[in-house]
VOGU-3710 file (C-alpha; in Angstrom, 3 decimals, decimal comma):
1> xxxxxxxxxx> -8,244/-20,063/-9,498  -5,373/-18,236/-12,459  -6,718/-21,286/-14,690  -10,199/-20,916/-13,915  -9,844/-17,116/-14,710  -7,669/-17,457/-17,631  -10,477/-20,108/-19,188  -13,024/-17,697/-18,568  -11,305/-14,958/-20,398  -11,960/-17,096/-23,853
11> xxxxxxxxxx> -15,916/-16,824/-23,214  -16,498/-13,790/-21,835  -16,788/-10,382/-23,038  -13,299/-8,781/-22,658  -15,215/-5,856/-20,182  -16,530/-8,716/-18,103  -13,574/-10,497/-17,819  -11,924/-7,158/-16,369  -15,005/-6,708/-14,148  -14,638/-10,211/-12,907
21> xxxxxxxxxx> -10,556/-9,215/-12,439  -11,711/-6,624/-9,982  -14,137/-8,907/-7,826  -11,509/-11,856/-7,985  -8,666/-9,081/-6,518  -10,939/-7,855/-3,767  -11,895/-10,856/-2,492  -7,960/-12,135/-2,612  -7,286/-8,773/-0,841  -9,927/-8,722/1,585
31> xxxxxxxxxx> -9,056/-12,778/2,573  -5,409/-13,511/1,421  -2,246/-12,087/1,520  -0,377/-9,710/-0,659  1,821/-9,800/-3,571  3,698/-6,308/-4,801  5,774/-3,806/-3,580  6,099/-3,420/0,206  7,520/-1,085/1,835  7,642/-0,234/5,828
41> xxxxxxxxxx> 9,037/2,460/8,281  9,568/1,453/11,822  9,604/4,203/14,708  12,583/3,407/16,182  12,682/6,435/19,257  11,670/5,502/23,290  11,477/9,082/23,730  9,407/10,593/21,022  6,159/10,842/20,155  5,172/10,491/16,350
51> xxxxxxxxxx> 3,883/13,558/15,981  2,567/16,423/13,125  6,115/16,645/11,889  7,375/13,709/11,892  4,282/12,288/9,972  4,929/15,378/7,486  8,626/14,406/7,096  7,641/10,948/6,483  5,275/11,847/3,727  7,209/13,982/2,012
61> xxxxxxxxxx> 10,748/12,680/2,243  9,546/8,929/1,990  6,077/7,607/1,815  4,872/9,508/-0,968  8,248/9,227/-3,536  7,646/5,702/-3,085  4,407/5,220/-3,085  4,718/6,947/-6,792  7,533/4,926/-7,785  5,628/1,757/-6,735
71> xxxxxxxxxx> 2,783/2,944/-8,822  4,651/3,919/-11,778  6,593/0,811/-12,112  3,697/-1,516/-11,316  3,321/-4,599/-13,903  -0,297/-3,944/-16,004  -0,641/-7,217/-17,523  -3,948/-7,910/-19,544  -4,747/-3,623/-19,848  -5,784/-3,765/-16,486
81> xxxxxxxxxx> -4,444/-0,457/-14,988  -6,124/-0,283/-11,818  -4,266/-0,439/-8,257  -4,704/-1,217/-5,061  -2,451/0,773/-1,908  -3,037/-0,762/1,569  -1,702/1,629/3,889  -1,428/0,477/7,382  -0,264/1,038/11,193  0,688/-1,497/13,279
91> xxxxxxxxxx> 1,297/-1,498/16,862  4,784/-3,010/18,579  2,739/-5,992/19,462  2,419/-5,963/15,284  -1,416/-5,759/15,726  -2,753/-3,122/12,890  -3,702/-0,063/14,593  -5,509/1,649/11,809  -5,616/0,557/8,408  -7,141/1,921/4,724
101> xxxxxxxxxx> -7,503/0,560/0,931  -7,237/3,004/-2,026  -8,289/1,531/-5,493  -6,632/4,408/-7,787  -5,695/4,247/-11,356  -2,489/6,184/-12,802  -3,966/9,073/-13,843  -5,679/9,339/-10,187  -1,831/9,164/-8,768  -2,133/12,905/-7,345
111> xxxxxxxxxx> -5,027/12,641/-5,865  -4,544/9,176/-4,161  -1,400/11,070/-2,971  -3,315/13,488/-0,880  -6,394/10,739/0,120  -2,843/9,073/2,076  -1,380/12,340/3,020  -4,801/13,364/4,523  -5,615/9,974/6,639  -1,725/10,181/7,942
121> xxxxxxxxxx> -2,017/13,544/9,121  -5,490/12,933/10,525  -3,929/10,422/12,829  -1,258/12,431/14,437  -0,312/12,553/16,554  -0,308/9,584/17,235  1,390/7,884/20,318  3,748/5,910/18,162  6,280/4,293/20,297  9,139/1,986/19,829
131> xxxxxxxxxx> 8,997/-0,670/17,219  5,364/0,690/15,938  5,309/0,604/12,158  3,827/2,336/9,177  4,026/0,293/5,747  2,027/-0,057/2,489  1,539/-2,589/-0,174  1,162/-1,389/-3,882  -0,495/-4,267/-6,173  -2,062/-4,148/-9,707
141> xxxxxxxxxx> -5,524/-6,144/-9,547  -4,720/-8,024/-12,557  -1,715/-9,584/-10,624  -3,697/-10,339/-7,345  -6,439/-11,750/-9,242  -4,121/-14,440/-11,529  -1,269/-14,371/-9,053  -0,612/-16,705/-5,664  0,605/-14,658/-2,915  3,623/-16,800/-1,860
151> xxxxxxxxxx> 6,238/-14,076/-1,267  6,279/-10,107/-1,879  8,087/-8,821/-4,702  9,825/-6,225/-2,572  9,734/-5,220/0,523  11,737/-1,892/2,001  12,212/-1,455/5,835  13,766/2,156/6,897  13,666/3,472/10,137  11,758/6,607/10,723
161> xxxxxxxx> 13,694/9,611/12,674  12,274/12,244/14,221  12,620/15,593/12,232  13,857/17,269/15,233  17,008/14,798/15,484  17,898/15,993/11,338  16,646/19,523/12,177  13,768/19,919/9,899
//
């Protein structure tokens, strides 16, 4: 499929090429697996509930700085600078719970920030127990278009802790 793509590339016009970029990456996404940065946060606490706070901790002290820092140091081979963030929420049983796609490009970075914040909050609280998890996969479409999805470039596990345990 890469070769196929890359052949194309000499015929068509550059904007169609990048058009056909996008399709390739959705239906990869939609169908395959991943390739990018990864990152995860397990909820680790029997006795807790993962509630307003703790979601709001999460965002602010970890989902988010990442989520930039994925972003920012992205690969944008070929001047394609669009990106796709799979947020999702898996149960213990590791079935996804609830799950969304954002297609952003750098300059949309702040606002893509608050479309996440928003649809974590609006899910809280949510009766998050023990070995639930809450991870998200940052890839540029140009690599999930030309790229096989093997392995993940990184992936980051932390535990999430309640913010009453730290005292926020």
């Amino acid at each position: 499929m890469s070769k196929l793509l890359l052949f194309l590339k000499r015929f068509l016009p550059y904007p169609w090429w990048i058009a056909l970029l996008n399709v390739v990456a959705r239906l990869r996404c939609r169908f395959g697996g991943r390739r990018g940065e990864a990152y995860s946060w397990i909820w680790d606490r029997d006795d807790a509930i993962f509630g307003r706070e703790e979601c709001q901790h999460l965002l602010d002290e970890h989902l988010l700085p990442a989520f930039e820092y994925a972003v920012h140091n992205a690969l944008q081979p070929y001047g394609v600078d669009h990106f796709l963030a799979l947020i999702v929420i898996n149960a213990p049983e590791g079935q996804p719970m609830r799950r969304v796609e954002f297609n952003l490009t750098p300059d949309q970075l702040d606002s893509a920030k608050q479309r996440i914040s928003d649809f974590l909050l609006a899910q809280t609280p949510i009766s998050l127990r023990k070995g639930s998890q809450i991870g998200f996969v940052v890839s540029n479409i140009a690599e999930i278009a030309l790229v096989g999805f093997a392995y993940e470039r990184m992936t980051i596990f932390q535990t999430i802790e309640s913010s009453n345990r730290n005292g926020c």
